[in-house]
ZALUMDREN-60302 format. One record per residue (C-alpha): residue in one letter; x, y, z. Coordinates in steps of 0.1 Angstrom, whole numbers, plus 5000, padded with zeros to 4 digits. Layout:
N
aXYZ ...
END
This chain:
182
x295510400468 x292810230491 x295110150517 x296910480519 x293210580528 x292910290557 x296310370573 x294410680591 x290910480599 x290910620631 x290310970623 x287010890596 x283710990600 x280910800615 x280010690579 x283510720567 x283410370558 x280210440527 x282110710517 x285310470509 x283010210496 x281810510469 x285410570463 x286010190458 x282910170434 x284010530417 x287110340405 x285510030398 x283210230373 x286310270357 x288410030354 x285009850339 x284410190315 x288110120302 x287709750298 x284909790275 x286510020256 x289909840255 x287809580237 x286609780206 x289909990204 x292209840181 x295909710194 x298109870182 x301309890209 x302909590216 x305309570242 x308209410242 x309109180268 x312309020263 x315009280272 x313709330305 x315709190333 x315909190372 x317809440383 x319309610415 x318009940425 x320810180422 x321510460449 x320410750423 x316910520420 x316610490458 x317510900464 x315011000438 x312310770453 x313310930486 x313111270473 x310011210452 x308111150488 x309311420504 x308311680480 x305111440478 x304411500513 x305111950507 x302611920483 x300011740509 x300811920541 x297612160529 x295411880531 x296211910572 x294012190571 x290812000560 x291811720585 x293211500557 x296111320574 x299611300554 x299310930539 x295610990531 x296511320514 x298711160489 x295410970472 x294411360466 x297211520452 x297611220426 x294311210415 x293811590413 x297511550393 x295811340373 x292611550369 x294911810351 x297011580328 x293511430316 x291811780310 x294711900290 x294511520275 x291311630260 x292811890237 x296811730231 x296111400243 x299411300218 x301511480238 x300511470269 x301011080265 x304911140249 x305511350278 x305011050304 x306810790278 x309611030275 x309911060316 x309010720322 x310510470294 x314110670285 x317110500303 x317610720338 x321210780350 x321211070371 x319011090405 x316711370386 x316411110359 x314910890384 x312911200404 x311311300370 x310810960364 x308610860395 x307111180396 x305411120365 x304110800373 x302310940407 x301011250391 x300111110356 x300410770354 x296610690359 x295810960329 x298310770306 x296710450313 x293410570306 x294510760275 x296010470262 x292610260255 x290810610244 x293610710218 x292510360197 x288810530196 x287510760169 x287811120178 x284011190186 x284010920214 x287310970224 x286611300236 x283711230252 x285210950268 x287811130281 x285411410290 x283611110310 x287310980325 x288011350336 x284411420355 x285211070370 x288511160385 x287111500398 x284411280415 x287311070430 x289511370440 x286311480463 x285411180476 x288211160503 x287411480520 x283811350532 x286011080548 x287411220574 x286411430605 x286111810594 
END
């Protein structure tokens, strides 16, 4: 997400370059919040790794990844009004998809988490197999990662962890618009 943010350096602020090391440290904070607490939750998934092989992308796979970025890029054009270019707008939409998935993670974080393994590990076929499929991996694929270590901790702190994992997203979502130029 970082470079999507460099590709439009040119059109940053004076000190947009503090402002991206915020957003750097932002994330930081939380990959190291979720490491901690990856330690003291139990394991519990274990993922098998012996029936995946290489495969070649199909045409559905490639249509759907095609189609996926255009109606990423409808979602962002809105970000042209607050100077947000189009490749630096994508870092906005996802985390503010994010934002929602982990807000309504707080009260059905179960499902919330089947809904992206249902999208995201079920065979896909058809090319809205594959759209659903990468979709949900943009807009809530950083929430299901989180979610994951906080569903091994005991329901008081993993609600105020996610609570904390929420508030840190909407910090990150805001970040990118002191970026740029206004």
């Amino acid at each position: 997400m970082i470079l999507l943010l460099f590709v439009n350096y040119k059109q940053w602020e004076s000190d947009g370059s503090v402002t991206v090391i915020i957003f750097i440290l932002g994330f930081e904070f939380l990959i190291i919040l979720l490491s901690i607490l990856a330690c003291f939750s139990p394991k519990t998934n274990k993922v098998n790794n012996q029936n995946k092989t290489k495969r070649k992308w199909t045409k559905n796979e490639f249509i759907a990844i095609i189609l996926a970025l255009f109606v990423c890029t409808l979602i962002a054009l809105p970000f042209l009004g607050i100077n947000i270019s189009i490749p630096s707008s994508y870092v906005s939409i996802i985390l503010i998809a994010n934002c929602i998935f982990a807000f309504f993670s707080i009260f059905v974080q179960k499902a919330v988490m089947i809904l992206y393994q249902s999208n995201v590990h079920n065979e896909c076929k058809s090319i809205l197999d594959f759209f659903y499929k990468y979709m949900t991996i943009l807009f809530s694929g950083i929430n299901y990662h989180g979610q994951k270590v906080l569903s091994g901790l005991p329901f008081a702190l993993n609600k105020l962890f996610a609570i904390v994992f929420l508030l840190v997203l909407l910090w990150q979502f805001f970040i990118p618009v002191g970026i740029f130029e206004q």
